[in-house]
C-alpha positions as CSV (number, residue, x, y, z in Angstrom):
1,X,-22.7,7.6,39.3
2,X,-25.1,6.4,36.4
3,X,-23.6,3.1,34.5
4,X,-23.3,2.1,31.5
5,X,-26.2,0.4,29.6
6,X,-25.2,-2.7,28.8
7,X,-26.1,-2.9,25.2
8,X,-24.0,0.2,24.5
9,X,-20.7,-1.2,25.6
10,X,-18.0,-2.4,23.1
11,X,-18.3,-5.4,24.2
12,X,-21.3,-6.5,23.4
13,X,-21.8,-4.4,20.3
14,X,-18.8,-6.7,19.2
15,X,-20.6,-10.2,19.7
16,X,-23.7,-8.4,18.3
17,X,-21.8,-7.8,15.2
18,X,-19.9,-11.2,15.6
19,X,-23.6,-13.1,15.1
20,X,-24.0,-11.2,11.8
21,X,-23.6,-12.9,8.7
22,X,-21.7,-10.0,7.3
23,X,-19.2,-11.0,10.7
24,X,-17.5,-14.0,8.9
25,X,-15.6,-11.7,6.4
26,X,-14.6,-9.2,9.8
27,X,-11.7,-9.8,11.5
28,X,-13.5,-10.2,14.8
29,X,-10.5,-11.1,16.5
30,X,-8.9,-7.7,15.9
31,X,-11.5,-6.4,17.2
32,X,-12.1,-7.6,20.2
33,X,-8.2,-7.3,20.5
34,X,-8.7,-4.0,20.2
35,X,-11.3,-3.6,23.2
36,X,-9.2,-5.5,25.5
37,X,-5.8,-3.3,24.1
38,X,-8.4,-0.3,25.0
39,X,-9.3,-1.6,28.8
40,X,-5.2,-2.1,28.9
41,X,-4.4,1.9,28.1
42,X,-7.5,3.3,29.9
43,X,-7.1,1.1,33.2
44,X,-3.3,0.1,33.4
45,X,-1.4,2.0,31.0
46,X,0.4,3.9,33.0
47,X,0.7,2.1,36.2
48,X,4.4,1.2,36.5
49,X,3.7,0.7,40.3
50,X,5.2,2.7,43.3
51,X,7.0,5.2,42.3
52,X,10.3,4.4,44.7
53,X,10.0,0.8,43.3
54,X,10.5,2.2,39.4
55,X,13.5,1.1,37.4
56,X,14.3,1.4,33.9
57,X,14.2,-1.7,33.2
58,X,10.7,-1.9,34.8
59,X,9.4,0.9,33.0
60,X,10.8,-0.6,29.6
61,X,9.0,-3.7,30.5
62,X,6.1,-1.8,31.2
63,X,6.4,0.1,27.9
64,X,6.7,-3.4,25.6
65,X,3.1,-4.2,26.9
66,X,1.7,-0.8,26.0
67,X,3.2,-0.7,22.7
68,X,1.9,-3.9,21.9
69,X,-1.8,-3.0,23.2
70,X,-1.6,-0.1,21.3
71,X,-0.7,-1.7,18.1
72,X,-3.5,-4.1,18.6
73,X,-5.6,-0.8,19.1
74,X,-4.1,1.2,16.2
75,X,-5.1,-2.2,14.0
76,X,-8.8,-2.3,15.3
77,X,-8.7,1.4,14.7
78,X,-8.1,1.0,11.4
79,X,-10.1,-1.8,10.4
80,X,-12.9,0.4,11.8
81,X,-11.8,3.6,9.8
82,X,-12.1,1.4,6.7
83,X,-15.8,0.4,8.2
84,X,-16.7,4.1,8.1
85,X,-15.0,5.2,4.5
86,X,-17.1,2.5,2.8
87,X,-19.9,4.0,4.1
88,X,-19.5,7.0,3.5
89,X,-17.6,7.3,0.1
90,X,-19.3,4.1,-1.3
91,X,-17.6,4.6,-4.6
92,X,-14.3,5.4,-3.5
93,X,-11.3,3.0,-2.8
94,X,-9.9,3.8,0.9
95,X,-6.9,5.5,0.9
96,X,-4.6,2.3,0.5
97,X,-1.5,4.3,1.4
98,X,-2.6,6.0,4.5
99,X,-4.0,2.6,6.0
100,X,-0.6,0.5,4.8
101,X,1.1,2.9,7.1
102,X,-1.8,3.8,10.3
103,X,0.0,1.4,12.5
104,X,3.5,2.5,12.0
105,X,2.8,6.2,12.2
106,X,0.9,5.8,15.7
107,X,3.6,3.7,17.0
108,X,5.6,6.6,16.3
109,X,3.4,9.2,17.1
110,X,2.7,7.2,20.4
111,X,6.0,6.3,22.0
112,X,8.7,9.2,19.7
113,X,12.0,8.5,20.7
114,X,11.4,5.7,22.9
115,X,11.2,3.5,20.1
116,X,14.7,3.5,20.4
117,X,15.1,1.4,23.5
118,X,12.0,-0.4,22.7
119,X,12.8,-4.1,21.0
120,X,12.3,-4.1,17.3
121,X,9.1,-6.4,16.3
């Protein structure tokens, strides 16, 4: 299996960008919350464990820490969509509405009815 180069993964674009100038007024933090909330879904997202050793409650534990990785996602997300607008509509504000409410609508898009039984943040 090939790998990887090493300059082309996300972490290491991320302290590339960090030693920018242009960095101090990013929220690098985000961001590399983000990466980590990204390595969280992709590796562990939806390991609950054995399957005979599932409970409810487990599973709602188990759902608390995905919902919070993928807000911290969803916000990385977003901060990157802005990125890209600017860049490519230089003269146009970003759509202040749609970004106000990213978040909240891939929370809900994410986890539907669940956010029932998840605890309110």
């Amino acid at each position: 299996m090939a790998a990887v180069p090493v300059d082309k993964l996300l972490g290491g674009t991320l302290h590339s960008l960090a030693a920018h100038a242009m960095a101090q007024t990013m929220d690098m933090d985000a961001l590399h919350k983000a990466r980590e909330a990204r390595n969280f879904i992709a590796h562990e997202g939806a390991s609950i464990g054995y399957m005979w050793s599932a409970t409810s409650d487990r599973i709602l534990r188990h759902a608390v820490k995905l919902r919070a990785a993928v807000k911290d996602l969803a916000h990385g997300d977003n901060i990157i969509s802005k990125w890209c607008h600017e860049l490519e509509e230089p003269h146009d504000p970003p759509p202040a509405d749609w970004i106000s409410c990213y978040p909240e609508t891939v929370d809900t898009w994410v986890f539907g009815s669940l956010r029932a039984l998840l605890p309110i943040e």
